[in-house]
N, CA and C of each residue as an Amber inpcrd file, in Angstrom:
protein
   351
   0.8490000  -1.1730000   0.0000000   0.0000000   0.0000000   0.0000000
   0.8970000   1.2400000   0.0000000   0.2920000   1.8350000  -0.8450000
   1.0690000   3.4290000  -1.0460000   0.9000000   4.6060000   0.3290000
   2.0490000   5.2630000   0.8220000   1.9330000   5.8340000   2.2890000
   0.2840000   6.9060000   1.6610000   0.6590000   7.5440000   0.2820000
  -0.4740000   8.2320000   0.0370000  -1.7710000   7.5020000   0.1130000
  -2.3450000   6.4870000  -0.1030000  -3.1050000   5.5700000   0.1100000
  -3.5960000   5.5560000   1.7050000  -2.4880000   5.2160000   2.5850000
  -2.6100000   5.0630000   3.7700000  -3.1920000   5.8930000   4.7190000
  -2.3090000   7.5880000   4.4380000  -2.3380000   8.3360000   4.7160000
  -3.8860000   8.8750000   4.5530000  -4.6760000   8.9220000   3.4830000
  -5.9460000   9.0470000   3.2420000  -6.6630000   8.2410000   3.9140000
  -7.0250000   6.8050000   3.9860000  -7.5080000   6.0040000   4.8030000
  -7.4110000   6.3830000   6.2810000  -5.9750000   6.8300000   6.9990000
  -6.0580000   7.1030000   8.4300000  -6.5630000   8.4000000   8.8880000
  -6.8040000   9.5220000   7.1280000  -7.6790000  10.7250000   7.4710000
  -9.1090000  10.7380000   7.6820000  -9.1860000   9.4410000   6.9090000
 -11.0970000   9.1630000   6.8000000 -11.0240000   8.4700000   7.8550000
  -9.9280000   7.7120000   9.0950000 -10.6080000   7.1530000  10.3080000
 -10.7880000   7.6590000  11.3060000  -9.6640000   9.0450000  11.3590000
  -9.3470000  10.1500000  12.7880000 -11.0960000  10.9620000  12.2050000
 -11.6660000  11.2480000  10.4980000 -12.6970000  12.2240000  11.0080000
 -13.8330000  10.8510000  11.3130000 -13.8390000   9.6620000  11.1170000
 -15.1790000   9.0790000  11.5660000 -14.9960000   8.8920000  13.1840000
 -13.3880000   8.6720000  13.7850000 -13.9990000   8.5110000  15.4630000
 -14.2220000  10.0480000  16.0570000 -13.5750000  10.9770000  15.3180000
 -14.4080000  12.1840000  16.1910000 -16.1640000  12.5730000  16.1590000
 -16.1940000  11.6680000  15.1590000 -18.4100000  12.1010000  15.0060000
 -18.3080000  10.4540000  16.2190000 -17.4620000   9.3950000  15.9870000
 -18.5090000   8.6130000  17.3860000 -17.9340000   9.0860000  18.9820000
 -16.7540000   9.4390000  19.0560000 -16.7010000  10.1880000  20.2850000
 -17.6240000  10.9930000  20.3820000 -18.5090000  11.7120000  19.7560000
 -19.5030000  12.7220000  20.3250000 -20.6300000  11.9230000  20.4610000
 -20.5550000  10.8300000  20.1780000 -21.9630000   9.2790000  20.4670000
 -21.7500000   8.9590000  21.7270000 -20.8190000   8.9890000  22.3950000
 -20.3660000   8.2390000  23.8810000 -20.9140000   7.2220000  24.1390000
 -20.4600000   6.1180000  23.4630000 -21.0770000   4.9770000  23.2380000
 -19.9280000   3.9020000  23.0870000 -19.8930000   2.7930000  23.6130000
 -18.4680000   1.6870000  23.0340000 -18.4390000   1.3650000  21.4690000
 -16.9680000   1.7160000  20.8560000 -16.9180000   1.6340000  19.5110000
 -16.8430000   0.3400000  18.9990000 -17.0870000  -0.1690000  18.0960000
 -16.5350000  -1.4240000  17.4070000 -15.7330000  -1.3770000  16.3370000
 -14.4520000  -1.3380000  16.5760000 -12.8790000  -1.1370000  15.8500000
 -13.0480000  -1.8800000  14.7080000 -12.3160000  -1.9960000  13.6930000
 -11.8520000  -3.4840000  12.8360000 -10.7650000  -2.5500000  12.2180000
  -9.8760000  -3.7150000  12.0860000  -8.3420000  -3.9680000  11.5940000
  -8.9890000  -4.7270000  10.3880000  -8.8980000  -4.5220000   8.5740000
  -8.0560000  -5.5950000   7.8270000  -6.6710000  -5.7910000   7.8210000
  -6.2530000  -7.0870000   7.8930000  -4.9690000  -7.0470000   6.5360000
  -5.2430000  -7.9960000   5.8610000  -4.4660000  -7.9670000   4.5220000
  -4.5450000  -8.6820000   3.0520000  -5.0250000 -10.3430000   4.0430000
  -4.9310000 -10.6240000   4.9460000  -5.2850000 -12.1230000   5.1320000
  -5.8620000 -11.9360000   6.3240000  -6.3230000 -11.1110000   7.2310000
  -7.1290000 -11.3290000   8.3890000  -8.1990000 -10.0700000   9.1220000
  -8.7050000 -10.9770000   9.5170000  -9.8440000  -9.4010000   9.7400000
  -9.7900000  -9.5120000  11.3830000  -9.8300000  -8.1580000  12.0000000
  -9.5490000  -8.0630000  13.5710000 -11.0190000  -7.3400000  14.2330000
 -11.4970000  -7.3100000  14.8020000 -12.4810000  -6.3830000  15.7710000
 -12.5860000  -6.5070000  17.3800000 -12.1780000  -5.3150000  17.6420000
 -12.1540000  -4.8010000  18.9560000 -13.2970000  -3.7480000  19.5510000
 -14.0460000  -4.2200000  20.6190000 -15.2900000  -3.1080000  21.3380000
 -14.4620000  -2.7310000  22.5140000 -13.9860000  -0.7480000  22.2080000
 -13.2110000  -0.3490000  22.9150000 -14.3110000   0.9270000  23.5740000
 -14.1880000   1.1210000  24.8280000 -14.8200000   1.8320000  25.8070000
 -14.8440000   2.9830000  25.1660000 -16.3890000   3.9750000  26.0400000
 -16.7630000   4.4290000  24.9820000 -15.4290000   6.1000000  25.7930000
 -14.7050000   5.7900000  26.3340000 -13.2940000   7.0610000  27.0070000
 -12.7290000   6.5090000  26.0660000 -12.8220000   5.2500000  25.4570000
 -10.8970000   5.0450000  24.4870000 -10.7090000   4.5280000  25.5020000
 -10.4750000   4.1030000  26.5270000  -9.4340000   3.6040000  27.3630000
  -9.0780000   2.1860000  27.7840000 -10.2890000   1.1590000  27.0030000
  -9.9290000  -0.2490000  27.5810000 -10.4310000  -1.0350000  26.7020000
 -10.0090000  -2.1160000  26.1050000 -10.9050000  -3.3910000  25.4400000
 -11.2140000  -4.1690000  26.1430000 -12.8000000  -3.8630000  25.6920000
 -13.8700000  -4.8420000  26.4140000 -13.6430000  -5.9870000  25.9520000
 -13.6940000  -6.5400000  24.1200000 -13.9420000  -8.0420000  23.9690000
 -12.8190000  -7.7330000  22.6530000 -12.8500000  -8.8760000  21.9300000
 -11.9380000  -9.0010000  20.8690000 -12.0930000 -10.2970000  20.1210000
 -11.9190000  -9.9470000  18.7870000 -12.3740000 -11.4230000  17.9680000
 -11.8680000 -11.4410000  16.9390000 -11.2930000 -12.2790000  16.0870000
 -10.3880000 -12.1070000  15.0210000 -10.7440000 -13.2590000  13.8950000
 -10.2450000 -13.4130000  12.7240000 -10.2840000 -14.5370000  12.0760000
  -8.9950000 -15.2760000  12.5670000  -8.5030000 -15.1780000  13.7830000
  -7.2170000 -15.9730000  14.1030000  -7.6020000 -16.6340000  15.3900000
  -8.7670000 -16.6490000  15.8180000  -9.5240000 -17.6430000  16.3460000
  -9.8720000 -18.9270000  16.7290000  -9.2150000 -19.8060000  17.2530000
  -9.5210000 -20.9720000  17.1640000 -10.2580000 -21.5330000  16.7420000
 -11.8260000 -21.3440000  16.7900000 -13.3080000 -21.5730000  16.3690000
 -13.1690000 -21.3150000  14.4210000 -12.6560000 -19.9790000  14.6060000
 -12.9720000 -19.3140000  12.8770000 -11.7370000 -20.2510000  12.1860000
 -10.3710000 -20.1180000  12.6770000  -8.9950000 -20.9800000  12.3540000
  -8.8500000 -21.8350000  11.4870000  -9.9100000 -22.9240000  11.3580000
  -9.8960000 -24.0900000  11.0230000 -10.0010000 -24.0060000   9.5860000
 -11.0090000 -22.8170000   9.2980000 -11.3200000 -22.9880000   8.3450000
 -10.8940000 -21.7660000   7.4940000 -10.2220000 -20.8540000   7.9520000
  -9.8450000 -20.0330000   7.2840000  -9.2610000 -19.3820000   6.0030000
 -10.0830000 -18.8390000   5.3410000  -9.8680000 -18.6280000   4.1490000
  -9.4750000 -17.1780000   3.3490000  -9.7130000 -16.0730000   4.6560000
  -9.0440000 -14.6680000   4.8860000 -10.6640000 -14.0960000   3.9160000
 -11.5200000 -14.5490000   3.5960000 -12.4650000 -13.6660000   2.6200000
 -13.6000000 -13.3060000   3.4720000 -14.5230000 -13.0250000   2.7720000
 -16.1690000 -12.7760000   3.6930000 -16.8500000 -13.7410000   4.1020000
 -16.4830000 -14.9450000   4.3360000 -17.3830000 -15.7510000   4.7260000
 -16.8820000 -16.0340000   6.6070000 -15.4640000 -15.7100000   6.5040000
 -14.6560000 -15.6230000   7.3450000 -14.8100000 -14.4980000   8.4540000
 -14.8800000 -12.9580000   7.7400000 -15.8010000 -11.5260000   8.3080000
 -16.9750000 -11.9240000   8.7540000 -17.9440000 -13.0350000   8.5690000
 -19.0200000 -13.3620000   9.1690000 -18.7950000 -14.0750000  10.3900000
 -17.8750000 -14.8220000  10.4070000 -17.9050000 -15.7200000  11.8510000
 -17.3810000 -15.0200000  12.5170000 -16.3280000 -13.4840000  11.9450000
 -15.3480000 -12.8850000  13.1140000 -16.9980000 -12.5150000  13.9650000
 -17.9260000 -11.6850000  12.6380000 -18.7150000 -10.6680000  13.4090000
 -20.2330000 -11.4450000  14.4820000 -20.2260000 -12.5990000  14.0520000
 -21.0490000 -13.7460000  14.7470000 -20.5460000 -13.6260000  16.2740000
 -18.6520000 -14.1740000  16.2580000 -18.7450000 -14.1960000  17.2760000
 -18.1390000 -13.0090000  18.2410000 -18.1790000 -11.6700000  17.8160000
 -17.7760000 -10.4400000  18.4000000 -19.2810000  -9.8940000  19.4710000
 -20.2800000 -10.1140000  18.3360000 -21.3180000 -10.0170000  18.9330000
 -21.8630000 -10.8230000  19.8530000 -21.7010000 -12.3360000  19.9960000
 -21.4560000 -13.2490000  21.1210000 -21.3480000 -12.4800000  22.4310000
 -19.9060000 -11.8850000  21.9560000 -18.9260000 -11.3780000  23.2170000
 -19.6590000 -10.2100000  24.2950000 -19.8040000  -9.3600000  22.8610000
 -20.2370000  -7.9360000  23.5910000 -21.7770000  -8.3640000  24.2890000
 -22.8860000  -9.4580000  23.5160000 -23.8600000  -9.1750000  24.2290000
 -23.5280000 -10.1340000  25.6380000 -22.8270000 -10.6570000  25.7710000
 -22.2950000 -11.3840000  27.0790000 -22.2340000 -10.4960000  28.0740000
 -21.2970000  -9.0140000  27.5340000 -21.2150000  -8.4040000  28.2970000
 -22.1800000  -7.5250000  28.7970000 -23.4500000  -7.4680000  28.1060000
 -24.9520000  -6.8610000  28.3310000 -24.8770000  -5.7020000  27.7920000
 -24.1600000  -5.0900000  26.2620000 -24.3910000  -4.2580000  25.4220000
 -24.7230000  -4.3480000  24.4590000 -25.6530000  -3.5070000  24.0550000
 -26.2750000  -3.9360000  22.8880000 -26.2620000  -2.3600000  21.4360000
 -25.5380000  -1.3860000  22.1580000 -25.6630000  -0.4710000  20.9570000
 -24.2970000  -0.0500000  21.1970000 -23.5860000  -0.1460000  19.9710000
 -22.0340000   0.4690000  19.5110000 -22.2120000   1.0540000  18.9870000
 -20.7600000   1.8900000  18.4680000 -20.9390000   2.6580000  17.0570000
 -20.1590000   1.9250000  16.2520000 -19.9550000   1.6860000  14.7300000
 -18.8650000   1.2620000  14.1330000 -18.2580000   1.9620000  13.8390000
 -16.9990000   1.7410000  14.0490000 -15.5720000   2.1010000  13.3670000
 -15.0040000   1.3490000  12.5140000 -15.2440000   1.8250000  10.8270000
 -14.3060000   0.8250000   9.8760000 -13.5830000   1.5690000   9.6410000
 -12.3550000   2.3480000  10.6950000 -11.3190000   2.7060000  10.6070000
 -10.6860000   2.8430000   9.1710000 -11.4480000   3.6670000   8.7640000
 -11.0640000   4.4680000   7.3710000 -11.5780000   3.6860000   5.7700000
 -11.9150000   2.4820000   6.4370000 -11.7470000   1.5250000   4.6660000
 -13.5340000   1.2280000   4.2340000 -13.6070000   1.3210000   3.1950000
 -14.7540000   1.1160000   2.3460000 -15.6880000  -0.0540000   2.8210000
 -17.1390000   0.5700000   2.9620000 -17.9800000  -0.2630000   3.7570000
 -18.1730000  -0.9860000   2.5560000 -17.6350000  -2.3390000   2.5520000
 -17.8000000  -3.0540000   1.2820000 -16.8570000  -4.2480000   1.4260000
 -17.2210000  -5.4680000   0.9280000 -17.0360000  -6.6280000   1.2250000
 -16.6970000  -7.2920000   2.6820000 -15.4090000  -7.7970000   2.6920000
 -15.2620000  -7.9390000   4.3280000 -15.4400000  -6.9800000   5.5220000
 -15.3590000  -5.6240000   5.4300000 -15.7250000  -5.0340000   6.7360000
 -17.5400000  -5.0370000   6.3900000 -18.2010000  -4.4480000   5.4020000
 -19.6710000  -4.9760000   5.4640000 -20.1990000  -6.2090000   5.6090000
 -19.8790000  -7.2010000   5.0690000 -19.9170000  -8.7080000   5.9340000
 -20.1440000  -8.9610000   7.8520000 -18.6140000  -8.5050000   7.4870000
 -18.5880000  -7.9450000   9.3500000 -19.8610000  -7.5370000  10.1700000
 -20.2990000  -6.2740000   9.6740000 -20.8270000  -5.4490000  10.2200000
 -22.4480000  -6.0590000  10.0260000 -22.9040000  -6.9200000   9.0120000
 -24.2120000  -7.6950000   8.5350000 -24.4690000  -8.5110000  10.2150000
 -22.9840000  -8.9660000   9.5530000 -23.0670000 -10.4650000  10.8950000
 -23.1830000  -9.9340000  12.7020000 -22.6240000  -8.7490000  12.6790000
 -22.6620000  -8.4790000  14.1260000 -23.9480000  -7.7750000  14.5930000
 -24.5910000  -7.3790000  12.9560000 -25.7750000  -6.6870000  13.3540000
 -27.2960000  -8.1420000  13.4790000 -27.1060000  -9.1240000  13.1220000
 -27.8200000  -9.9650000  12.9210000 -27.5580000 -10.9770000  14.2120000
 -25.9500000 -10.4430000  15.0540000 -26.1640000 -11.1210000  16.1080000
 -26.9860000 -10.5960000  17.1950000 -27.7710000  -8.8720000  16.8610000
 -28.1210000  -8.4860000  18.0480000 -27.7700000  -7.0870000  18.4940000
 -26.0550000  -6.6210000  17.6500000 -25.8070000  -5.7620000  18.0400000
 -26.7160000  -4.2770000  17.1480000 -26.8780000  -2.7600000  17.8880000
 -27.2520000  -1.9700000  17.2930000 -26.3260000  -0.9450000  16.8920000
 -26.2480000  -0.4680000  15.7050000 -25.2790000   0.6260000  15.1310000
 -25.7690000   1.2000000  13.7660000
């Protein structure tokens, strides 16, 4: 990836968490890279991770194939997590990248587990 590339992507993620910091609400993070998808529900100060779920998963692991079918089990079982913890409305954070294929996958599956955003 080109730093100019990058650099744009980390401008479109600093302006989407300043509109959910004014939500005060726990965010739901996601990390791609070229082979794995990450999501973290981080307090709604920034200051702590509540849960965490990855395609590097033991459960997801087995079968891993790094695509969207894979973004579905991360977001199946993220939402698991968080409603464990008795929350039920986040905001999302797709930390700068295009709501489209694996982070929308993601975001299908965590919304179909329950979660609201």
């Amino acid at each position: 990836m080109t730093m100019k590339k990058k650099r744009a992507r980390l401008k479109r993620a600093k302006r989407g968490r300043s509109h959910i910091e004014a939500l005060e609400v726990p965010r739901l993070c996601v990390y791609r890279s070229p082979r794995h998808i990450y999501v973290q529900l981080i307090s709604a100060e920034g200051d702590e991770v509540k849960a965490a779920a990855s395609s590097l998963d033991p459960s997801v692991r087995k079968t891993n194939k790094g695509n969207v079918t894979d973004a579905e089990k991360v977001g199946n079982l993220i939402a698991k997590k968080v409603k464990a913890l008795g929350i039920e409305k986040v905001a999302f954070d797709r930390s700068g990248y295009q709501y489209h294929g694996r982070v929308k996958a993601l975001a299908d599956a965590a919304r179909a587990g329950g979660l609201s955003f």
